[in-house]
C-alpha positions as CSV (number, residue, x, y, z in Angstrom):
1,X,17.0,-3.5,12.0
2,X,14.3,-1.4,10.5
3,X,10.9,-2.6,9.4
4,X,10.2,-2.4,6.1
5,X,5.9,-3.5,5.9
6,X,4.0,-5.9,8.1
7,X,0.6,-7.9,6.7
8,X,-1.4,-10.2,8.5
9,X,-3.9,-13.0,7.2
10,X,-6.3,-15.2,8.4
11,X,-8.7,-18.3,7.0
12,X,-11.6,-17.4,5.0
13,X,-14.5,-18.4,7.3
14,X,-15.2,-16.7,10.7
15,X,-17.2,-18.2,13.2
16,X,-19.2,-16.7,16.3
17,X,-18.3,-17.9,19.5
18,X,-22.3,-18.6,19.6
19,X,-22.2,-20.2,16.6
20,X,-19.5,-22.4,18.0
21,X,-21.7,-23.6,20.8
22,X,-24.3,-24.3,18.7
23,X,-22.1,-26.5,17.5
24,X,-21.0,-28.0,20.5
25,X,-24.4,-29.2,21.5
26,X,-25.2,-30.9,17.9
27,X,-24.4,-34.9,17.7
28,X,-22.5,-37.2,20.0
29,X,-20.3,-34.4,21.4
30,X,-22.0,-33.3,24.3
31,X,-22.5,-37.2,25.1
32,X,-18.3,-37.3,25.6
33,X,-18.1,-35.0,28.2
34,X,-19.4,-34.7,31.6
35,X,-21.8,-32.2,32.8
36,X,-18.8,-29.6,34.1
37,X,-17.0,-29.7,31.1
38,X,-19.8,-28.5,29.2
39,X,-20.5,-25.8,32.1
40,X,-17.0,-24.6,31.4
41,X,-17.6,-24.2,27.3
42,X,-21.2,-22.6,27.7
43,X,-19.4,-20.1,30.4
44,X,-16.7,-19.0,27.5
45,X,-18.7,-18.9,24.5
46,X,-21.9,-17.4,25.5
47,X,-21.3,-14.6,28.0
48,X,-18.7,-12.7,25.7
49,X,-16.6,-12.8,29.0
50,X,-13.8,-14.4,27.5
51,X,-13.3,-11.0,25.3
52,X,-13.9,-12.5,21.9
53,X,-16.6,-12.4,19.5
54,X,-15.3,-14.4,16.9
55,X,-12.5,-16.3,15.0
56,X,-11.3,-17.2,12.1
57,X,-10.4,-20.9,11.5
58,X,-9.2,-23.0,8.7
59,X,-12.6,-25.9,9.0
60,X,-15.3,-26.2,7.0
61,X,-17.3,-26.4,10.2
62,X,-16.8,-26.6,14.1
63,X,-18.2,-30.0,13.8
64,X,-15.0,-31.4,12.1
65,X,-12.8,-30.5,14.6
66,X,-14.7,-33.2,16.5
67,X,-13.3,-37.0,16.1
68,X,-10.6,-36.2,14.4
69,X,-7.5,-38.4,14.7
70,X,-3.7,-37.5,14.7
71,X,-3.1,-38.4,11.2
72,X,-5.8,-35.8,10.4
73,X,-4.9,-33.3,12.1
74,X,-1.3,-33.1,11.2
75,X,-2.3,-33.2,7.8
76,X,-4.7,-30.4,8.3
77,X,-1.4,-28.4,9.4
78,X,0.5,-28.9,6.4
79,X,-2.2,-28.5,4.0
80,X,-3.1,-25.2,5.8
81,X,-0.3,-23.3,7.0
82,X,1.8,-23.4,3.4
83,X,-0.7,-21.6,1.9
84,X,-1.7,-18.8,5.1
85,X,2.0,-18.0,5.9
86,X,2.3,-16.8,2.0
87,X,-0.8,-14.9,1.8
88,X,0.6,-12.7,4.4
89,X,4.4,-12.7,3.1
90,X,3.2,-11.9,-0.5
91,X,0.8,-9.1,1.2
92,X,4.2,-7.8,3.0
93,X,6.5,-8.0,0.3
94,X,3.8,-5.6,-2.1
95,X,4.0,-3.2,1.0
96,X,7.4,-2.9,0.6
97,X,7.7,-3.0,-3.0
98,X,9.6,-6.2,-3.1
99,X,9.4,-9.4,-4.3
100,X,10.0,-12.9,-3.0
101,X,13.2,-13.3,-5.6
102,X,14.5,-10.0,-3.1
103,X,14.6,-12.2,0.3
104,X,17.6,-12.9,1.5
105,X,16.5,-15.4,4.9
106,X,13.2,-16.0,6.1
107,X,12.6,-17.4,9.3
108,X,9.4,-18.9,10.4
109,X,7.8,-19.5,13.8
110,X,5.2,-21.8,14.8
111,X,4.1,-24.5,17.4
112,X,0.9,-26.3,16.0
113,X,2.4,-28.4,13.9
114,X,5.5,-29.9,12.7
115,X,6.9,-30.2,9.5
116,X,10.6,-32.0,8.2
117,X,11.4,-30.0,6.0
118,X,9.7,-27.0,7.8
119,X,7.2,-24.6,6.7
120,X,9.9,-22.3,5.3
121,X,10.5,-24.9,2.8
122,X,7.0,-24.7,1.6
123,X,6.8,-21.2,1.7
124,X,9.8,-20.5,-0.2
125,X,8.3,-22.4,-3.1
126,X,5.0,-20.8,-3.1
127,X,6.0,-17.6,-3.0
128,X,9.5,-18.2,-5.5
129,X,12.4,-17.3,-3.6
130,X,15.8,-18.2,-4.5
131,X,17.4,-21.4,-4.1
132,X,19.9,-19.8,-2.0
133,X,17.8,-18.2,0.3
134,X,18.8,-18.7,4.5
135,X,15.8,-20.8,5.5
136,X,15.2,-21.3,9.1
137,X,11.9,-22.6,11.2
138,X,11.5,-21.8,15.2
139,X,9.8,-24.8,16.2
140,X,8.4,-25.1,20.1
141,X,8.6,-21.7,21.6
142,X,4.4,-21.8,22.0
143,X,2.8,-18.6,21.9
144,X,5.3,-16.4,22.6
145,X,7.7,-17.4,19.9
146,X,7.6,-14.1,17.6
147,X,9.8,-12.1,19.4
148,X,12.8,-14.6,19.6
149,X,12.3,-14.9,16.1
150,X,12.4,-11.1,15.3
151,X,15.6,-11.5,17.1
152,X,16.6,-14.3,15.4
153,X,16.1,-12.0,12.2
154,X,18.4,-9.4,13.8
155,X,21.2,-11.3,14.7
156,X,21.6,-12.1,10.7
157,X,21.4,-8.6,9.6
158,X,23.7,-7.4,12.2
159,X,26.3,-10.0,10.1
160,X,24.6,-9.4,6.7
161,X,23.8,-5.6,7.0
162,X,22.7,-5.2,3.3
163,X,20.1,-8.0,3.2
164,X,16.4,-8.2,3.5
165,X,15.3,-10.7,5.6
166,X,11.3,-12.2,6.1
167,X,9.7,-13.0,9.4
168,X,6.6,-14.9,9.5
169,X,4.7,-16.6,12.3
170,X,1.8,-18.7,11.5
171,X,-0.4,-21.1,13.5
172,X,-3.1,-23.9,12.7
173,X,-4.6,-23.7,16.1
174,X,-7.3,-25.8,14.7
175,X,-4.9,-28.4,13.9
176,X,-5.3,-29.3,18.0
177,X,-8.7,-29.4,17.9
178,X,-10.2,-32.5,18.8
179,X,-12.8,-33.3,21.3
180,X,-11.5,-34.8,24.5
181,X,-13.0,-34.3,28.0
182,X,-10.0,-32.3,29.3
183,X,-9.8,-28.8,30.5
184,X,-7.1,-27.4,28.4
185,X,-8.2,-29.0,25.1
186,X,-12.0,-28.1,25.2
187,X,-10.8,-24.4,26.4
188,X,-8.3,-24.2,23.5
189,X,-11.8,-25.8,21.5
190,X,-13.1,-21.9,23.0
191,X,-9.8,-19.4,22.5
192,X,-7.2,-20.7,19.7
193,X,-8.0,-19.2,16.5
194,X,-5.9,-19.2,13.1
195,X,-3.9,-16.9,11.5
196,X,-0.5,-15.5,10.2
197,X,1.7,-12.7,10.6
198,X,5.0,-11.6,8.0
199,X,7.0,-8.5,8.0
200,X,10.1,-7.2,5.7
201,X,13.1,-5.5,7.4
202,X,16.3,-4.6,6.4
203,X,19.5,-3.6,8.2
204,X,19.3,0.1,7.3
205,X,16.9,2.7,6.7
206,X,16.1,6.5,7.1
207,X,14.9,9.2,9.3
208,X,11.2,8.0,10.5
209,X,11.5,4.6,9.7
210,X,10.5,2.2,12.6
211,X,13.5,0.2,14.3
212,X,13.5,-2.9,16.2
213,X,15.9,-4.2,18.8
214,X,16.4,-4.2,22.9
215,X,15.6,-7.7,22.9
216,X,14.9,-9.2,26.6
217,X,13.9,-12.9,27.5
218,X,13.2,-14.4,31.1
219,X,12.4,-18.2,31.2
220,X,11.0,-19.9,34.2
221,X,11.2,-24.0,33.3
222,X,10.4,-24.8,37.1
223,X,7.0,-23.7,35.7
224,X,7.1,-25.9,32.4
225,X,3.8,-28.2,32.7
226,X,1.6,-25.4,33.5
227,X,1.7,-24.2,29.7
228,X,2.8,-26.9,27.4
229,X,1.7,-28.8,24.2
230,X,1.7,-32.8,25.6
231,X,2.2,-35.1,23.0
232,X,-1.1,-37.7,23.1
233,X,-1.7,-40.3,20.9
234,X,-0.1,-38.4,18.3
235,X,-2.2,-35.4,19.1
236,X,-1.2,-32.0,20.6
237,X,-2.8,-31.8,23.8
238,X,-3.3,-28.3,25.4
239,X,-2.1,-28.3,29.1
240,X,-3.1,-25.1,30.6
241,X,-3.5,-24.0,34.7
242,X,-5.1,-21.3,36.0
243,X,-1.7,-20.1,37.5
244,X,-1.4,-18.7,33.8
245,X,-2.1,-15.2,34.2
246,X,0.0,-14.2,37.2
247,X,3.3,-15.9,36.0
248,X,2.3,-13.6,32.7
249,X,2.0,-10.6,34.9
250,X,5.3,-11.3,37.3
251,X,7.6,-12.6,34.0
252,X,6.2,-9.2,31.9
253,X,6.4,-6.6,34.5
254,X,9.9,-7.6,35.0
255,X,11.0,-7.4,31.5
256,X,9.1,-3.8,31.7
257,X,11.5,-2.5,34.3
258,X,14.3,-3.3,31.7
259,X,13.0,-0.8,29.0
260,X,15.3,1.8,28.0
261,X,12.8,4.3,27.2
262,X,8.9,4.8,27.7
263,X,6.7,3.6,24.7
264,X,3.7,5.5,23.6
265,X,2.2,2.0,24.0
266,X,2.5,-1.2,24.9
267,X,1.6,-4.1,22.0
268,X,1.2,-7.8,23.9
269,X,0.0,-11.4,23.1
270,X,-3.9,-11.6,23.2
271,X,-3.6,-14.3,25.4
272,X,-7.1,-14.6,26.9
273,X,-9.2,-12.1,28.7
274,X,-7.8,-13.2,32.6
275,X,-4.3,-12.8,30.8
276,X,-4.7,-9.2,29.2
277,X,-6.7,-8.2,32.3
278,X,-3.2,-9.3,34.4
279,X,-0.9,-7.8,32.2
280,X,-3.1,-4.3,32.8
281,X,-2.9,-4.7,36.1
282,X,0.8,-4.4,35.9
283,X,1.2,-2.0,33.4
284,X,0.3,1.6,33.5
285,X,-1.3,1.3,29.9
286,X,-4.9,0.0,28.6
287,X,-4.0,-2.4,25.9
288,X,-6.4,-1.5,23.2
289,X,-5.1,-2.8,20.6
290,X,-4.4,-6.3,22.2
291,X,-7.9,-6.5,23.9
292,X,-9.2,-5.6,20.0
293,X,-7.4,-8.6,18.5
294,X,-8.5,-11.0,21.0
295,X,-11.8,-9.8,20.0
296,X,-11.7,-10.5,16.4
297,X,-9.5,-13.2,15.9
298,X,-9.0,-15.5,19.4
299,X,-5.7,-16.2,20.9
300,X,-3.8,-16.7,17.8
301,X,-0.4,-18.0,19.5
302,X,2.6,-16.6,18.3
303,X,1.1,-13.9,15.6
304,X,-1.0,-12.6,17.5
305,X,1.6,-9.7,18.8
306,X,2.4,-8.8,15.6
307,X,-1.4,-8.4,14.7
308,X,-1.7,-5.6,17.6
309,X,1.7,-3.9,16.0
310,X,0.1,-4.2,12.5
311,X,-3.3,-2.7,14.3
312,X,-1.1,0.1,16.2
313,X,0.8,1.1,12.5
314,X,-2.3,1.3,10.6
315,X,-4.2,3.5,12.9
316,X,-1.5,6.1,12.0
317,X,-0.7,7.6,15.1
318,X,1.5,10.4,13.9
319,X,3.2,11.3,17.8
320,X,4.2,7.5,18.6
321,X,8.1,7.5,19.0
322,X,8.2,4.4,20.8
323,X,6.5,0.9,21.3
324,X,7.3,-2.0,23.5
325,X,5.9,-5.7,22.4
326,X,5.4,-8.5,24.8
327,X,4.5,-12.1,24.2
328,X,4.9,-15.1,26.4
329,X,4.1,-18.8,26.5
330,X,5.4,-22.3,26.7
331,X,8.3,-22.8,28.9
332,X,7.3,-20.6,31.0
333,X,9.1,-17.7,29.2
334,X,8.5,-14.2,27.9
335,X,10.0,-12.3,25.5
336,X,9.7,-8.5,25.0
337,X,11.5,-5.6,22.2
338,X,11.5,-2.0,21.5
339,X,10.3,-0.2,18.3
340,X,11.2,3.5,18.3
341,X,11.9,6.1,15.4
């Protein structure tokens, strides 16, 4: 399938990761948590070690992430990720000179919240797609879930090869905020940003164009409850262990060795500093462009990939033949594609 435009969009407001732990230390928050827990935050959000600077979130404030109950934040999520998820379509369809009455399927990924009917519903309205349009919502695949869906996307253009299909991952991070004295929620309080990521493809296209396919996928469920959303109270609880990085760095360097050519660069989920720092370890590149999201935006979950392509496109780098895109998460799985023209 070839890629017609990408676009990417994010909340309005941008906070400082010292701005967030101003934050933190306001009111009864720091009164909630014991004395290592707070340790842990100052560690990520005042030493710039965690390799981000800041991130864009869909609150008024850090404060009201604090307290919130489950009712709140799952309406947080539906009030929030309707309207993201079409910025960044509509931005993607004016790319490609399209319109939403042109879309044929749209698929949809994301993990921080759940909608019946999903968010493709929603985003079909806003943006005025046909009532026949294929609508179809990944659900659960955690951070990694962009790739299976750009292969998702494939599959229906190998069987409908003159459509024009719409991919779009978005994620409310923020809409699993809440203040609990746990390791993985007040880290994902420190990482998880907001944002959305569309693209346009089509099943044919011309010399020069960029193509996407050479799907690969390992999953390792023996390592499930080390990266997981656990359902609590209602609330999606972050389980993370520190084991992260190096199943990241055994499951990617083994979907590497399956590449059928060498990419001019290799475009991976901004997963955290010790993750990207693993992942280069493994892999004979420096990933710029995936160190440079996690910079300016957090760990996004499943966009975030597709922010690095967007990032690697833009930049215009006239001798690039080939790419290779990673991204990995809940499960444990990865997922990994080619892009080549």
């Amino acid at each position: 399938m070839y890629l017609r435009s990408i676009a990417t969009a994010v909340p309005p407001r941008s906070f400082t990761q010292e701005a967030c732990w101003s934050a933190m230390q306001q009111g009864d928050f720091p009164a909630t948590l014991r004395p290592r827990s707070m340790a842990l935050m100052e560690k990520i959000l005042t030493n710039r070690a965690s390799g981000i600077e800041r991130r864009n979130l869909a609150l008024d404030s850090i404060e009201q992430s604090f307290g919130r109950c489950a009712e709140t934040l799952n309406q947080s999520f539906e009030r929030e990720a309707p309207p993201l998820a079409s910025a960044a379509l509509l931005d993607a369809l004016r790319k490609s000179g399209r319109v939403a009455a042109d879309v044929d399927a749209l698929f949809v990924c994301t993990c921080t919240g759940y909608l019946c009917p999903g968010v493709s519903s929603h985003l079909a309205e806003l943006t005025g797609m046909r009532h026949d349009v294929y609508l179809a919502d990944l659900v659960g695949l955690g951070c990694g879930a962009a790739i299976p869906m750009l292969r998702a996307a494939q599959g229906f253009l190998a069987a409908n090869p003159h459509a024009v299909v719409a991919t779009v991952a978005v994620e409310i991070c923020s809409a699993a905020f809440f203040a609990d004295d746990d390791p993985g929620v007040l880290i994902s309080l420190c990482l998880f940003g907001d944002g959305a990521a569309a693209a346009i493809w089509t099943g044919d296209g011309a010399a020069g164009d960029w193509q996407a396919g050479h799907f690969t996928t390992t999953h390792r469920p023996e390592e499930r409850e080390k990266i997981r959303f656990v359902n609590s109270a209602g609330k999606l609880k972050n389980q993370l262990h520190r084991a992260v990085p190096g199943l990241a760095r055994e499951a990617v360097a083994g979907l590497f060795a399956l590449r059928t050519g060498e990419p001019d660069q290799v475009l991976a989920h901004s997963g955290g500093r010790d993750v990207v720092e693993a992942l280069e370890s493994a892999l004979p590149y420096q990933l710029t462009e995936t160190r440079e999201v996690l910079r300016d935006h957090g760990n996004m979950s499943s966009p975030s990939v597709l922010f690095a392509l967007e990032r690697r496109l833009a930049a215009d780098h006239p001798d690039d033949r080939r790419l290779w895109l990673t991204a990995f998460g809940a499960g444990f799985a990865a997922h990994a594609c080619e892009l080549w023209r």
